[in-house]
Every structure is written in C-alpha cells, then in structure tokens.
N, C-alpha and C positions, 0 to 999 in steps of 0.2 A: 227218234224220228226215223232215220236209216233203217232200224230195225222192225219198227213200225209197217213202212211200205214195202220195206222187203220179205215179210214173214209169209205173204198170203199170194197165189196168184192171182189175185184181184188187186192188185196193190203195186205187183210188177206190168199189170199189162195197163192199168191207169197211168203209173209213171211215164212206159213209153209210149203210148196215146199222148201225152202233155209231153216231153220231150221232141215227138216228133215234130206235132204239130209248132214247137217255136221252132223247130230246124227250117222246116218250110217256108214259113212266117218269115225267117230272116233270110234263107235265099233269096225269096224273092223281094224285097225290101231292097237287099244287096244289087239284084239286077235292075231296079228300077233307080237306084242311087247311080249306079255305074251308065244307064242311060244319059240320066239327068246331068252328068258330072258331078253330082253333090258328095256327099261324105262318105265312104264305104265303109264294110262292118272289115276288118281286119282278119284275117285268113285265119291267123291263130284261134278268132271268136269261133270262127266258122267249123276250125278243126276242134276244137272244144267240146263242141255242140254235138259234134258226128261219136266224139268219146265219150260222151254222157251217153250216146243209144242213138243220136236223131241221126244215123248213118241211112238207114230205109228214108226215110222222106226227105232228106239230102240229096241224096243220090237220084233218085223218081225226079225228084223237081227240076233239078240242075238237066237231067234231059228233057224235061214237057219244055222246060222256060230258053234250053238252049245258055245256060251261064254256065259259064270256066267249065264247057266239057273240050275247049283245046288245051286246058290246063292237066298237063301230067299229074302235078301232086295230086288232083283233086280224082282225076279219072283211072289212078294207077290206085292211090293212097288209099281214098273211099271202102274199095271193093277187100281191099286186102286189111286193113282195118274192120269192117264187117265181118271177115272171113276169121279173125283173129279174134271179136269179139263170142263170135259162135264157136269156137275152139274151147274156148272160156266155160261158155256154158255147160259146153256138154261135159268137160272136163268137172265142173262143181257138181254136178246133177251125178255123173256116174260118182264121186266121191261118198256122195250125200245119201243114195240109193242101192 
C-alpha cells in the first residue's frame, strides 16, 4: 500500500491533499473544543498529524482560527518540523535523481 501511493506523484500529492485536510479538520475541532471546555485532541495527536505532512494546513489554520499561536512548541516546533521535513525531500529527490 505505502508503495502504492508513494510510487507516482499523483499519489503523493493526493496523500497530502487528505493529510492536510484532517490536520485542519482537527485544529479546528480542537479550537472549538477548547471554547466549549469539552474534550481536547491531545498535542501529541496534533504533533502526529503535522509529522504525517499536515504541517502546511496546521500551521495556515492555527493563524486564520488564532489557536495555540501563543504556544512555543506549536509556533517554534511547526516551522522547523516543516523545514526539516523539506530537508528530507530534497535530500531523497537529489539521491534518487
């Protein structure tokens, strides 16, 4: 399956299409919980989700919607996690190429 949707660039940018869009999905879920007082998603899920790829519509939402951008881990961790992710790539792409 992994090799499946990783084999094609139609397959990685679908992944992160659907990756994001939970990442979003569950910020904002998160900041409507956190109004409400109800149940939060737990930081861990949320850093999870940024490490599967949803670091772009993570990061986007958290500033439209205003949630945990006074949070360090989130506004320090995010960018540099992204930045580390894209280190990644470029590093397998010049391997592969």
């Amino acid at each position: 399956m992994f090799q499946l949707i990783f084999s094609n660039i139609v397959g990685i940018v679908l992944y992160l299409g659907v990756i994001n869009l939970i990442a979003a999905a569950v910020t904002v879920y998160d900041k409507k919980q956190a109004r409400a007082h109800g149940r939060r998603v737990p930081e861990k899920n949320l850093f999870t989700l940024a490490i599967l790829g949803g670091v772009p519509a993570m990061l986007v939402t958290m500033h439209i919607i205003r949630h945990k951008t006074q949070h360090k881990r989130f506004m320090l961790g995010l960018p540099l996690l992204l930045l580390a992710q894209l280190i990644i790539v470029a590093l397998l792409y010049r391997i592969n190429h």
